[in-house]
C-alpha positions, 0 to 999 in steps of 0.5 A: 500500500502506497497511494496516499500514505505520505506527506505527513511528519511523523507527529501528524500521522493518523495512527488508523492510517499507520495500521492500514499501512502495516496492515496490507503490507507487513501482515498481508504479505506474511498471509499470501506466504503463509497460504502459498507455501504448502502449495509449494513443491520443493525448488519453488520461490517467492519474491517479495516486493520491499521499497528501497525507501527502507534503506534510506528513510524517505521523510513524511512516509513512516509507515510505508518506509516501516512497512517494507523494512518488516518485509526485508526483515521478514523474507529473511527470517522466512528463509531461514524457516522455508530453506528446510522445504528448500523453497527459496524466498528473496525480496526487491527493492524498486526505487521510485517507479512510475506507475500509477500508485506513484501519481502522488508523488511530488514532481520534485521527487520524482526528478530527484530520483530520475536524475540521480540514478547512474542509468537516468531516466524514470524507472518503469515496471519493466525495469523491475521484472527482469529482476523478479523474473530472475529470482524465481527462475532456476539460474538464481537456485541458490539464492535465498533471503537476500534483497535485490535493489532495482534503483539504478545505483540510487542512493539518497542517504544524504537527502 
């Protein structure tokens, strides 16, 4: 869930909006595993969409930057506990990309990722794919529990 969780400082924020937040994107994600992984077979995996907004702590965006942390998190730990089923579970971080959930997204922002990536421009959905694709095909076997950063080699520690 990201449309229309941002703007707000965190002494602002609606705490019904931050259990909305974690709601779908902390506890939905843990149900979805929960319900595919007896469904699973053996060399099967699951890739989990994180945000690359929790490495670096976009401001006025608590709740989705907390909400995605807990995916990174959480694939982790489930690696641990699927590896037993040698079901492999990674996760990806996409930067800002341009769809429709990040129409809200101030203009500024959005130039400030498209210009500051090493490969410029607005990063797609297609741009992401590949990646997802990637990790549940056979050629990433033996990777499990790691994150994938899809941003162009984006990095606003400082901002």
């Amino acid at each position: 869930m990201a449309t229309g969780v941002g703007g707000k400082n965190m002494i602002d924020y609606d705490p019904d909006l931050w259990d909305r937040v974690m709601t779908v994107n902390v506890k939905g994600t843990w149900l979805v595993t929960r319900a595919a992984v007896p469904l699973l077979r053996e060399g099967a995996a699951i890739v989990n969409v994180a945000s690359d907004t929790a490495l670096w702590g976009a401001p006025r965006l608590m709740a989705y930057v907390a909400s995605k942390g807990a995916v990174i998190a959480m694939t982790r730990s489930m690696a641990r506990e699927l590896g037993e089923k040698r079901i492999r579970i990674n996760a990806i971080a996409p930067g800002l990309t341009r769809v429709e959930a990040t129409e809200y997204v101030p203009a500024e922002r959005h130039q400030l990722y498209e210009n500051g990536r090493a490969l410029s421009g607005a990063q797609q959905p297609e741009d992401v794919t590949g990646s997802v694709v990637w990790l549940l095909s056979d050629l990433s076997r033996f990777i499990t529990g790691q994150l994938i950063r899809s941003t162009a080699v984006l990095s606003l520690t400082n901002k």
